[in-house]
SEMI-16991 format. One record per residue (C-alpha): residue in one letter; x, y, z. Coordinates in steps of 0.1 Angstrom, whole numbers. Layout:
N
PT aa     X     Y     Z
PT  A     X     Y     Z
...
This chain:
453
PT aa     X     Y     Z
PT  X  -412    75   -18
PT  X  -397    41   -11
PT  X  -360    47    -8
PT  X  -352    12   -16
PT  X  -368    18   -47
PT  X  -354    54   -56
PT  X  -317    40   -57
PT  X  -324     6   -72
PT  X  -305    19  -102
PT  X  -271    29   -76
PT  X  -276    -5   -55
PT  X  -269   -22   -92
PT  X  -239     0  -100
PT  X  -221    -9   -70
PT  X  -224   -49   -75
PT  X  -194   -65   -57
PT  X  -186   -98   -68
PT  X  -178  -120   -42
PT  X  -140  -124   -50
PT  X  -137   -85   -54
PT  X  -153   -84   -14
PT  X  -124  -106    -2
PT  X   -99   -88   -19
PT  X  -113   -58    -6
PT  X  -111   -69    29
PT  X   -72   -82    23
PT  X   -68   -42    13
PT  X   -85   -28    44
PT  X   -66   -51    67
PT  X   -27   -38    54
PT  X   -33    -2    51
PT  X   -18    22    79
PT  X   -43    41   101
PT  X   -46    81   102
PT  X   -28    76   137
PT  X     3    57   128
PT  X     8    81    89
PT  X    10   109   118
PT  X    30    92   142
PT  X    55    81   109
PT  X    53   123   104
PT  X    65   129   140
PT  X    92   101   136
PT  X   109   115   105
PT  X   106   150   118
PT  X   118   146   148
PT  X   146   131   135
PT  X   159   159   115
PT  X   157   184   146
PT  X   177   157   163
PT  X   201   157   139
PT  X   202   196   135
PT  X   205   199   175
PT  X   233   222   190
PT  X   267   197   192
PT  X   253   171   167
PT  X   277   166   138
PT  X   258   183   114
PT  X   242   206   136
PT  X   234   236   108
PT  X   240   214    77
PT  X   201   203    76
PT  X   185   218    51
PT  X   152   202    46
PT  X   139   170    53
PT  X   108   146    31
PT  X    91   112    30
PT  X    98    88    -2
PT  X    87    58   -14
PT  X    56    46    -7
PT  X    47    71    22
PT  X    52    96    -8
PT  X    26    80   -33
PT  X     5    72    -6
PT  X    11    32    -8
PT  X    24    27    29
PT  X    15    -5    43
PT  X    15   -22    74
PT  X    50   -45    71
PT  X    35   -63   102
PT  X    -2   -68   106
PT  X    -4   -77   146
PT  X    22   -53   155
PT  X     8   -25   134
PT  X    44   -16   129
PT  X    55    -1    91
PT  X    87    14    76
PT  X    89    52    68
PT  X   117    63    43
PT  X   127   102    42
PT  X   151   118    23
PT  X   172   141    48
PT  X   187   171    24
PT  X   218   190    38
PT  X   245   212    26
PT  X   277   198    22
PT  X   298   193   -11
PT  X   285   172   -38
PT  X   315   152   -39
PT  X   320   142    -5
PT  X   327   112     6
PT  X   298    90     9
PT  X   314    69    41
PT  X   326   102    61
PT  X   287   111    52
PT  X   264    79    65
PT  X   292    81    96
PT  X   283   118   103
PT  X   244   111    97
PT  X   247    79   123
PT  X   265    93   146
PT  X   244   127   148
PT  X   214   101   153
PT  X   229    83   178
PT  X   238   110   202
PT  X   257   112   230
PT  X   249    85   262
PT  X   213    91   276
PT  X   201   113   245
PT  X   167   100   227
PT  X   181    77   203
PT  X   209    67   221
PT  X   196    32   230
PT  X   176    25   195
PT  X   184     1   177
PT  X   204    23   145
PT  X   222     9   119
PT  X   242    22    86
PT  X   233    11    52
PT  X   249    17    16
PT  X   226    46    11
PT  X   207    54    43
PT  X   205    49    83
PT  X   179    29    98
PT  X   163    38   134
PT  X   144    10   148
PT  X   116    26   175
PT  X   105     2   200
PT  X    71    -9   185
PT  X    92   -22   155
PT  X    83     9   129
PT  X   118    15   111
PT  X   125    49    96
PT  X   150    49    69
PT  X   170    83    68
PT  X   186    93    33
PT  X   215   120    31
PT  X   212   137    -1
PT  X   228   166   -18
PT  X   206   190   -40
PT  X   223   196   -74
PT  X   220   232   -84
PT  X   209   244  -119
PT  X   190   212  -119
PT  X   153   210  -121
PT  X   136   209   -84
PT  X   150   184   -62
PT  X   170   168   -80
PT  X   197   154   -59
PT  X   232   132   -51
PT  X   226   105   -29
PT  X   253    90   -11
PT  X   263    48   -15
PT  X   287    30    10
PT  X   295    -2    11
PT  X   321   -14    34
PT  X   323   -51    28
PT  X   334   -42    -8
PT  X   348    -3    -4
PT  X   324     1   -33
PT  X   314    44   -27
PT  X   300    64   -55
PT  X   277    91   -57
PT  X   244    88   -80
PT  X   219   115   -91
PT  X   181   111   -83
PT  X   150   126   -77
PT  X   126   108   -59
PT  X   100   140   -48
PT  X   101   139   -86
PT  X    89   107   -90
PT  X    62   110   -59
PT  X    47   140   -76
PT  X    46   122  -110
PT  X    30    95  -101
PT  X     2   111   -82
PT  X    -4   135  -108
PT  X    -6   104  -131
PT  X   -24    74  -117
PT  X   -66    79  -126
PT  X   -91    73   -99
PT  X  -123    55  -105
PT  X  -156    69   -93
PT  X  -169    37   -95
PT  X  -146    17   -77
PT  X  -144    44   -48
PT  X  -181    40   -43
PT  X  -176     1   -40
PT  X  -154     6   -15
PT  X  -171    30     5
PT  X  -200     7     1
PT  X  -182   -25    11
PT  X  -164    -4    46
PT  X  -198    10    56
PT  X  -215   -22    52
PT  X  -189   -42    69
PT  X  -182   -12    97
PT  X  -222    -7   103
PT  X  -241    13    85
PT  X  -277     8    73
PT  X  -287     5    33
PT  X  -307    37    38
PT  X  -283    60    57
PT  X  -255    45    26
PT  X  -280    55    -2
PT  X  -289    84     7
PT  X  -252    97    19
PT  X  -238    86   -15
PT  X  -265   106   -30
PT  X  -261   135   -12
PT  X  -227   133   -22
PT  X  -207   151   -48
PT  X  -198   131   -79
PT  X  -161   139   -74
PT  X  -143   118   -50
PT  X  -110   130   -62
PT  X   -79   114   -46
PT  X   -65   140   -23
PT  X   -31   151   -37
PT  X    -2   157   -18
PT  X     7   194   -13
PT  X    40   211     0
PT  X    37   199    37
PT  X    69   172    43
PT  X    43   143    49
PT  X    12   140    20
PT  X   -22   140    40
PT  X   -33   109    51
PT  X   -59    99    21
PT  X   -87    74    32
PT  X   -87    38    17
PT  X  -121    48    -3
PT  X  -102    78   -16
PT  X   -75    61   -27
PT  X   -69    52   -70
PT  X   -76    17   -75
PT  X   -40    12   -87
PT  X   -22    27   -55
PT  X   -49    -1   -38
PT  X   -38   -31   -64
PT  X     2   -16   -61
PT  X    -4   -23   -18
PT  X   -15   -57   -21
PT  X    12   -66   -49
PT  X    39   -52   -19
PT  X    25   -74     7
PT  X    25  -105   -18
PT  X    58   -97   -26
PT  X    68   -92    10
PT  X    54  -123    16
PT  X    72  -143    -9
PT  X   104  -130     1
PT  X    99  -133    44
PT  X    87  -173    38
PT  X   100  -190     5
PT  X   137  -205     7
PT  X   141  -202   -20
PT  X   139  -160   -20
PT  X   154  -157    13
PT  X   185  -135    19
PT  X   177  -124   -16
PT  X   173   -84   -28
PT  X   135   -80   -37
PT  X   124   -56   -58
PT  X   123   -26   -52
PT  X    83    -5   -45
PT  X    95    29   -67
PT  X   100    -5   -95
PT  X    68   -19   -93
PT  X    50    19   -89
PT  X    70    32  -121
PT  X    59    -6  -138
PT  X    22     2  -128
PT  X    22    37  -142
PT  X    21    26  -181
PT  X    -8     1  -177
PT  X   -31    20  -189
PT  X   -62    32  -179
PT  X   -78    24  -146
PT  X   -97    -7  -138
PT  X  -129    -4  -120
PT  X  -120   -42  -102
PT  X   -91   -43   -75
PT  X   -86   -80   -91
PT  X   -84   -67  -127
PT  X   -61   -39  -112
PT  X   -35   -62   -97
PT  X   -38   -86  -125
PT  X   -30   -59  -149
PT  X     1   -39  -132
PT  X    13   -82  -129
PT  X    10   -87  -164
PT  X    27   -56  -175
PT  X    57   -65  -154
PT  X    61   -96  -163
PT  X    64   -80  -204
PT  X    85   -62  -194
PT  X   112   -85  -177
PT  X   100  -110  -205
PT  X   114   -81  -232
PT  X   144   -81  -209
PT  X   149  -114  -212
PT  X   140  -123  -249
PT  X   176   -97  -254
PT  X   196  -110  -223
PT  X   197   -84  -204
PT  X   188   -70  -175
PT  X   158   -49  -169
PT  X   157   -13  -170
PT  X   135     9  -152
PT  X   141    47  -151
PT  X   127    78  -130
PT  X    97    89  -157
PT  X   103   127  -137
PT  X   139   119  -142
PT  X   155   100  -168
PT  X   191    96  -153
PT  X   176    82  -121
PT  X   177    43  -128
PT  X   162    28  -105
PT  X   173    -7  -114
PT  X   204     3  -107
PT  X   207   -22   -78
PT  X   179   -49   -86
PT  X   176   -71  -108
PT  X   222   -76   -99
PT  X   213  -109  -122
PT  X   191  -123  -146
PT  X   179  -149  -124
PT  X   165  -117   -98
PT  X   144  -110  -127
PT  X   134  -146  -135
PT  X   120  -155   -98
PT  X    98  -122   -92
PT  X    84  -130  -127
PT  X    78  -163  -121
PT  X    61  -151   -87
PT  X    41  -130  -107
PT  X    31  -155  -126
PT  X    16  -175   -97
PT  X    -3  -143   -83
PT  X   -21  -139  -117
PT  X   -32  -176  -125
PT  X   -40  -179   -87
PT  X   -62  -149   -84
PT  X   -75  -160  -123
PT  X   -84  -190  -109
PT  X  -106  -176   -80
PT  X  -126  -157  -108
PT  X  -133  -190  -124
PT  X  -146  -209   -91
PT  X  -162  -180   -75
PT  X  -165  -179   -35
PT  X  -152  -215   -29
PT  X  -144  -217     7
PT  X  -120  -239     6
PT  X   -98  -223   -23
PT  X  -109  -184    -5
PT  X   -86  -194    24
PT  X   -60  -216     6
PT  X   -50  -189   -22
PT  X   -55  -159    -2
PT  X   -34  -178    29
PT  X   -11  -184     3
PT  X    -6  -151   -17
PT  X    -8  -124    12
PT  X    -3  -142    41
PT  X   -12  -138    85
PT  X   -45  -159    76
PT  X   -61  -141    48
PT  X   -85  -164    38
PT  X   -95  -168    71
PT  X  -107  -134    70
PT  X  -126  -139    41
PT  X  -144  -167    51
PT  X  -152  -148    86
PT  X  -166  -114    65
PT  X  -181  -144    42
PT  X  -198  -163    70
PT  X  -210  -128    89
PT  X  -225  -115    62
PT  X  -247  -150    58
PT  X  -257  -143    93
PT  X  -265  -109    91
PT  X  -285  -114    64
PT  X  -305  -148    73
PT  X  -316  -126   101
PT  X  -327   -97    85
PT  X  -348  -116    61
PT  X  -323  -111    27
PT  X  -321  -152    28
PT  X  -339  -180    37
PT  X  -338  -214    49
PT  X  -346  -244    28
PT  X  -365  -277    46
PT  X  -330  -293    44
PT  X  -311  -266    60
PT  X  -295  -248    30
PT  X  -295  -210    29
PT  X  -313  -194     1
PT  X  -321  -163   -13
PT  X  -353  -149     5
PT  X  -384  -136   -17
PT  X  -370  -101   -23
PT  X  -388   -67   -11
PT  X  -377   -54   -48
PT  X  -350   -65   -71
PT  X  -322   -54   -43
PT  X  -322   -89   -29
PT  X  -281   -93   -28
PT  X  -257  -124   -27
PT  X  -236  -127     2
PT  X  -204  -110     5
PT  X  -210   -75    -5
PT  X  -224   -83   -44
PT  X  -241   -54   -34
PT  X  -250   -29    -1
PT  X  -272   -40    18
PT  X  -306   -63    10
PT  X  -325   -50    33
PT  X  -337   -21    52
PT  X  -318   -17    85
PT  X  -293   -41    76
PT  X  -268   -31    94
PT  X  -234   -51   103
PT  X  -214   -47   135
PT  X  -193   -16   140
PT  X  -152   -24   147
PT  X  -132    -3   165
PT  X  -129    36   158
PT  X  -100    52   154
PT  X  -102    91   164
PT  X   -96   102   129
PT  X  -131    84   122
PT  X  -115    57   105
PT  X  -118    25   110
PT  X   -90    -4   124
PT  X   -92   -39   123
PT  X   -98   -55   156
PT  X   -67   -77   177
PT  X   -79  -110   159
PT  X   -88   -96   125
PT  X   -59  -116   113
């Protein structure tokens, strides 16, 4: 039988608009690669044994060590897209007495990084926080070290973190639970079928792959292509960008447009942005999932911005607690003031009337690179336009367009009904359609190349 024919039905269900494609494409560029999550793993763990070592300060005090944040809900991002470099947070738990002083405890916890002259972190660039200790590596990739203490008779890791802050003498201690969090929200966010086939679709027919070898792979397939949850190993698995829930996907780009906002604007600079474990809490009581990364990030937007709006409407700050945890606030820090709150919703605004504009123009060139420039940054749009204009090519000579008399690029008499628009608003349009293949990691993944942004 014709194969074209036997998954005419599939071809359909995975339709990718055009502005879903780009958006697509601005995901696969920020996300970390199999190599640096295990690299990240070998950072944070060797960290702890070099804190444990014979002669270091709390040489026997370690107990156990484990990422957070977005490592933890597998959200990590690239913080720099040339440099590949990307931040790590871990939660370091060792045994000394709740009540201890937090400043004897982050100068214990530096100190025991640092080493003595010529030891491995010796020359690093390592710096104390209120809460944590930060080790710059020399790529740039920053792991953020957290002393906690595990409160007994609690429920599992529950724990006191430590908070210093010289300038002021401010020092408390405040309870948390952030492996609480991590396994609350991956137990909780939903997975699409249907959006993880899109994506698959949209890597393999960007990466290489013919329509035929993608139809009859996904058919071959199970129907499950359950996210991969984390298990009891210190650092979750690596799970694979088509893998991944469509809201962990829509929670990454909202971090790198929030990054992005505060790195550039004046206006934010020098200012506390909000927290991820905020945004990933926020994004949680959506509702269910959308099949469309743009619907996704519109979504988890607008139900942030109700939120601070609710705030607001009673003059007050807003409140986000630990759903694993209720006396873990995390807003305990940000928003400090009602105008914190009023600038990240008015950001927020912009992202969703920006990105609801693109939906009403469709695949403009001009407004592609000017909004996606503008929202994420490192010349998105620019990659757009060049998966935009490649896939024209591809296609124009494979026969899934034509050429009108004057020169304009039309869609070509179709083989079946499979004849697709550029971009991805489909697989592929033809048989042996095939685009060309980037560079490989040796997990089998794929990584953008030096000049993808």
């Amino acid at each position: 039988m014709n194969i074209r024919m036997n998954f005419e039905d599939l071809a359909r269900s995975l339709d990718i608009d055009p502005i879903e494609a780009a958006m697509m494409d601005v995901a696969r560029a920020v996300q970390i690669t199999r190599t640096m999550h295990d690299a990240a793993d070998r950072h944070f763990r060797g960290l702890a044994q070099h804190v444990d070592r014979p002669g270091s300060p709390l040489e026997g005090l370690v107990l156990e060590v484990y990422p957070s944040g977005s490592f933890a809900i597998h959200a990590a991002t690239r913080s720099r897209l040339k440099t590949d470099q990307h931040d790590v947070d871990a939660v370091l738990e060792i045994a000394v007495p709740p009540g201890t002083d937090p400043a004897w405890v982050l100068e214990q916890l530096y100190k025991a990084i640092k080493g003595e002259k010529g030891s491995k972190y010796y020359d690093y660039l390592i710096e104390k926080n209120s809460r944590c200790v930060t080790v710059t590596y020399p790529d740039g990739v920053t792991v953020d070290l957290m002393p906690v203490v595990r409160i007994h008779g609690t429920p599992e890791r529950v724990a006191t973190l430590f908070h210093y802050k010289p300038e002021t003498d401010e020092r408390y201690h405040k309870e948390i639970n952030p492996k609480g969090f991590a396994n609350h929200f991956n137990a909780h966010v939903e997975t699409s079928e249907t959006f993880q086939k899109r994506f698959d679709a949209r890597r393999y027919l960007v990466d290489g792959e013919t329509y035929v070898e993608l139809a009859k792979r996904l058919s071959n397939e199970t129907s499950g292509l359950a996210l991969q949850k984390a298990d009891t190993q210190p650092m979750p698995i690596h799970v694979p960008l088509d893998q991944k829930s469509p809201r962990v996907v829509a929670l990454q780009l909202i971090k790198r447009f929030r990054d992005k906002r505060y790195r550039k604007h004046d206006d934010h600079r020098g200012k506390r942005k909000p927290p991820t474990v905020i945004i990933a809490a926020v994004a949680i009581g959506v509702g269910p999932a959308n099949n469309s990364l743009v619907e996704e990030v519109i979504a988890i937007a607008k139900r942030m911005r109700w939120q601070i709006r609710n705030a607001e409407q009673n003059l007050r700050l807003l409140e986000v607690r630990n759903p694993a945890h209720y006396p873990d606030i995390f807003t305990d820090r940000w928003p400090s003031q009602r105008s914190d709150q009023q600038l990240w919703a008015a950001d927020l605004l912009i992202l969703i009337e920006r990105l609801e504009n693109l939906k009403r123009v469709g695949f403009d060139p001009a407004v592609i690179q000017s909004t996606l420039d503008d929202l994420f940054g490192e010349k998105a749009g620019e990659t757009a336009l060049q998966a935009y204009h490649r896939a024209q090519t591809v296609q124009l000579e494979h026969g899934a367009l034509g050429m009108t008399p004057s020169g304009q690029l039309k869609p070509a008499a179709p083989v079946s009904s499979l004849a697709a628009p550029v971009l991805g608003a489909g697989v592929a349009s033809a048989p042996g359609l095939v685009r060309p293949a980037r560079a490989n990691t040796n997990m089998g993944g794929t990584i953008p190349d030096d000049n993808y942004w």
